[in-house]
N, C-alpha and C positions, 0 to 999 in steps of 0.2 A: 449460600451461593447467591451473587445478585441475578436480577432478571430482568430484563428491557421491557418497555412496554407494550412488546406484542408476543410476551410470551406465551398468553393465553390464545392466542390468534395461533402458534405455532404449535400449541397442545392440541388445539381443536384439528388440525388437520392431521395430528399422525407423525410430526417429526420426529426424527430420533434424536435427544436430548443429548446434549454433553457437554461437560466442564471446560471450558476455555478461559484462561487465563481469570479462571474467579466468576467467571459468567455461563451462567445455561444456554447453551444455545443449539441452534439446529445444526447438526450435520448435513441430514438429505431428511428427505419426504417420504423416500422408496428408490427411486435409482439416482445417484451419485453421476451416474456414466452418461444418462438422461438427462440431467441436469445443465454439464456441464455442454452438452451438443445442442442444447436447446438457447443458453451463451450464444455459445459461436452461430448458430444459424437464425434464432428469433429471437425472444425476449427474453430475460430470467431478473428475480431480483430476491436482494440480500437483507435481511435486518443487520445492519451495522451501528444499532444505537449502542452497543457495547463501546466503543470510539469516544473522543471526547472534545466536543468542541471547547475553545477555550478564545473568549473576546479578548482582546488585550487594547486599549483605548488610552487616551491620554496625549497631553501633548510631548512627550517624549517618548510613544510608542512607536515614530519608525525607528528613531536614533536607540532605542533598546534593541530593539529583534537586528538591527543590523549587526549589532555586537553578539545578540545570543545565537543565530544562526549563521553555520558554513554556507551556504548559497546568501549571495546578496540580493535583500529585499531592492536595494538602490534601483532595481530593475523594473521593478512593479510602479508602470506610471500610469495606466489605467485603470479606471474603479471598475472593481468586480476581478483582474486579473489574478491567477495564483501562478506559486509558485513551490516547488518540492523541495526542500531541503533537509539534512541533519543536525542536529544538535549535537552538539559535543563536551564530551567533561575536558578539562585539562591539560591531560595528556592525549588529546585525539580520539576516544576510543566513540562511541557513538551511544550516546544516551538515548536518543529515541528520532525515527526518520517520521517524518511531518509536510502538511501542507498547509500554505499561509495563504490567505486571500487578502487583499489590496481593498478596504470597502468607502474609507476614506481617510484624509491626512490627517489623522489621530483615531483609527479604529479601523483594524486587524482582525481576523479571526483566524486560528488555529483549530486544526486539526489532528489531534493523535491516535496512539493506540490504546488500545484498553488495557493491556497488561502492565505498561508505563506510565498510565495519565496521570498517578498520585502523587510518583515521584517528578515526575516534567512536572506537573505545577507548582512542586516543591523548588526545584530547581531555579523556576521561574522568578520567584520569588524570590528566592536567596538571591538571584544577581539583581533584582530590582533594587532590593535593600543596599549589595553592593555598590550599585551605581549613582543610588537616590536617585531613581526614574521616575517623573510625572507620572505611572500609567496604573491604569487598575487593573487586575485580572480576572475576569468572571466565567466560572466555571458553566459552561451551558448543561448540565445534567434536565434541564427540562424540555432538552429538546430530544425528539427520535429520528434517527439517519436509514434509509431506505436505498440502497444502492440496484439502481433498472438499469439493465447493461442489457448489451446486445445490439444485432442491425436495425431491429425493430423497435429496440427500447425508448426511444425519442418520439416517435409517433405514435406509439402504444399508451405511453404516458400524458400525451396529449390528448389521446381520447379519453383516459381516465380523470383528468384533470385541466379540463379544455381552458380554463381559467389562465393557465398557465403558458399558452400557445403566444400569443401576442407579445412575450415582453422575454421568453427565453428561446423561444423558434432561432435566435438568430445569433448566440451567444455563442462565441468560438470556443474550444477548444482549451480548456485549462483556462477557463473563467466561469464567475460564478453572479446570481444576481438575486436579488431578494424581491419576488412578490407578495407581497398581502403578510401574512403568517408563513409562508413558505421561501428557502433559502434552496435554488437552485442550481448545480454545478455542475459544469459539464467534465467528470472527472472519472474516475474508478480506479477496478486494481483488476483489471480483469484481459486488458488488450483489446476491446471491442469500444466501442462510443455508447453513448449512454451520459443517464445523469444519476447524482447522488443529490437528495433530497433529506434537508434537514426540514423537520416539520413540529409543530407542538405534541409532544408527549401523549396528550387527550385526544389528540386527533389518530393519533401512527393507524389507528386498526382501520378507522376508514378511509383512510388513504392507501393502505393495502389490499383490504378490499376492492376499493375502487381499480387497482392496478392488475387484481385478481378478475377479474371479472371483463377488465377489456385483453385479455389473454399475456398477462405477464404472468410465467409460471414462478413459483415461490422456491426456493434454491435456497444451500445447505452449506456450511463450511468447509465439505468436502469437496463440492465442483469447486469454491471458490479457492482452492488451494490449487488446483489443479490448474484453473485458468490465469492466475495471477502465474504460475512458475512455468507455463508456457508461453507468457508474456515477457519472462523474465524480468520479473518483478521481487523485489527481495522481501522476507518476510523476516520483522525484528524477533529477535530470540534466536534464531538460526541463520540466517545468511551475514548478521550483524549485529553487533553486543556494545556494550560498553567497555567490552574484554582487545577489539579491532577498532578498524578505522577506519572512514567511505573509502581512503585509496586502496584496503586490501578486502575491500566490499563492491568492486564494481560501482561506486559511488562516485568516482573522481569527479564525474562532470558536476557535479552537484554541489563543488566544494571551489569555492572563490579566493585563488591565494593570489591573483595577479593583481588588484585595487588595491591601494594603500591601506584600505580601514580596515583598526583590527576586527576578531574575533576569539570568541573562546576555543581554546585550541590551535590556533592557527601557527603559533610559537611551534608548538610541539610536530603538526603534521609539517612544517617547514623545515624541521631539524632533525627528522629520519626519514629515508626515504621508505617507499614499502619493498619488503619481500618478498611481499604473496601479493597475490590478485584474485578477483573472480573470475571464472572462465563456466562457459555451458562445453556440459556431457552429451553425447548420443549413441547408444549402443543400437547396434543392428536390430532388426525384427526378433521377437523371441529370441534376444538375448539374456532376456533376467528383467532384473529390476530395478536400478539405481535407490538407495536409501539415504537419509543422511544419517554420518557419521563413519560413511564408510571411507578407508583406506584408497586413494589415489595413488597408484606406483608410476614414477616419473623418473627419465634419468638424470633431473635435478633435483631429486629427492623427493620427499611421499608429501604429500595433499591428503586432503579433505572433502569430502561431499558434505555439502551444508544441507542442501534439500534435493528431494530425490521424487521421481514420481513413474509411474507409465502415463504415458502423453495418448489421449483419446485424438488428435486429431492428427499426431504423427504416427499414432499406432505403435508408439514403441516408447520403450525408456529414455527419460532426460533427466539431468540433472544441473544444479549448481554446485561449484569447487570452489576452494579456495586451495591455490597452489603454488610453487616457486613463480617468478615474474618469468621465469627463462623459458618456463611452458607456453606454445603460441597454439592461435589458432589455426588447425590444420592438422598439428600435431597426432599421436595416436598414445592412447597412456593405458596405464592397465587398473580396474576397478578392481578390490578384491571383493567377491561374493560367494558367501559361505565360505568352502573351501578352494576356493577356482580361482583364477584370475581370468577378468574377461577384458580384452578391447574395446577402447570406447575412443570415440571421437572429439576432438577439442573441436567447440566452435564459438561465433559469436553469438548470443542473445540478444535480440528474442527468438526463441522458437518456435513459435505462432502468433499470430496476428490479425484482427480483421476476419476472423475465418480462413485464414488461409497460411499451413506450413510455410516458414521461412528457411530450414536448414533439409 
């Protein structure tokens, strides 16, 4: 199994270990439920060096990613700006959802996920070769990613890294800036503001540390599940596969068919429209528990729950669906749970935010 370079950092305190996508990682510390309220209300933060960043450089690195990704880079005219898009195979389906940062007019950095980063750079590759693109791709595996999230998390991190104050204090919102050895980004997967810190490998533990010490508490892949699908945020493997497509993933906005330039896939999501969509679940107080995989009954036919959870700051179960398009929000549709059918509510996503219930 691999292991990031604060593994030892996360032995020492007591985490509970487990297998993700090929990687050890933390779940929690000790409370999951702790964790995820200490998010929404002060600091917390994630080793996400399992992730992968990927430079893509050259002088035909924008004219490539404009072809290999559904969202148009064409839009990234600021250095440091990013931007979220999917990748797509062929027929539509979605190989892996990503963020690109804008760093200058021939060098890109990407971001993916860890359980897909062997094959996306595969991928990458193959259409470089197809295209004969000027660009290089280098795998960043020497760098560690540290996700501070929270209301606190920006000011927190400035006390742990006061280095850092003067050149990112001021960096909006889905951009990203590189001082010294450190790549700063004002980004996450969590709904709260915050930054994600790429940092040297050799350093990650004291930069944890230091993040430890001025009260950033250290958080597990189980708040972070919880916070990203209150955010309504999709998680690749479950809400979206290479099996779907962003339009029947809640992904539309993210998918650029109105500019003339192609993309991969763009033939395909042109020439079927979707069937399904994603839609947010809410069943009442102690009503159960949304899962995924569960049975959606609708009177346009049966759905799916992709991801399911109890929501610590709604206090109650929510979930993501993928369902008939005829399903709206407002609606009322019935979950099957164990042997029961329960009611649950169609609404729009996100369902928290900022600390603060949306639905």
């Amino acid at each position: 199994m691999k292991t990031t370079q604060l593994n030892e950092v996360h032995r020492a305190a007591g985490a509970k270990l487990v297998d993700f996508a090929g990687w050890e990682m933390p779940l929690h510390y000790g409370s999951q439920l702790e964790e995820h309220r200490t998010v929404r209300t002060d600091a917390g933060m994630f080793d996400t060096s399992h992730m992968l960043a990927i430079d893509v450089q050259g002088e035909d690195a924008r004219e490539f990613l404009i072809y290999a990704f559904a969202n148009n880079i064409e839009r990234l005219a600021d250095t440091g700006k990013a931007l979220y898009s999917c990748m797509l195979a062929e027929d539509g389906g979605v190989i892996d959802d990503l963020i690109v940062y804008f760093l200058g007019d021939e060098f890109y950095r990407v971001i993916v996920n860890a359980g897909t980063a062997d094959g996306d750079l595969a991928w990458l590759e193959a259409l470089r070769v197809k295209k004969g693109a000027e660009v290089t791709l280098n795998p960043r595996r020497d760098l560690a990613m540290i996700a501070v999230q929270g209301p606190n998390a920006r000011e927190k991190t400035f006390t742990a890294l006061p280095e850092l104050r003067a050149y990112a204090a001021d960096i909006g919102v889905f951009f990203g800036v590189q001082v010294g050895d450190t790549f700063v980004a004002r980004t996450g997967y969590t709904g709260e503001d915050g930054f994600e810190l790429l940092v040297p490998g050799n350093t990650a533990a004291s930069v944890w540390n230091k993040l430890a010490a001025a009260g950033v508490r250290p958080c597990g892949l189980g708040s972070r599940d919880t916070l990203r699908l209150e955010a309504g945020m999709n998680l690749y493997g479950q809400d979206m596969d290479v099996k779907v497509t962003p339009l029947e993933s809640g992904l539309a906005w993210t998918v650029d068919l109105k500019s003339p330039r192609d993309f991969v896939g763009k033939a395909a999501l042109a020439s079927k429209p979707a069937t399904r969509h994603s839609v947010g679940l809410v069943l009442p107080p102690k009503g159960g528990v949304l899962r995924a995989h569960m049975v959606v009954h609708t009177p346009a036919g049966d759905g799916e729950i992709t991801s399911g959870t109890f929501s610590p700051t709604l206090d109650r179960s929510i979930a993501l669906a993928r369902v008939p398009v005829a399903v709206k929000v407002g609606d009322t549709v019935q979950v099957a749970i164990r042997d029961k059918k329960v009611d649950a509510k169609v609404v729009k996503p996100p369902f928290a935010r900022n600390g603060k219930a949306l639905v």
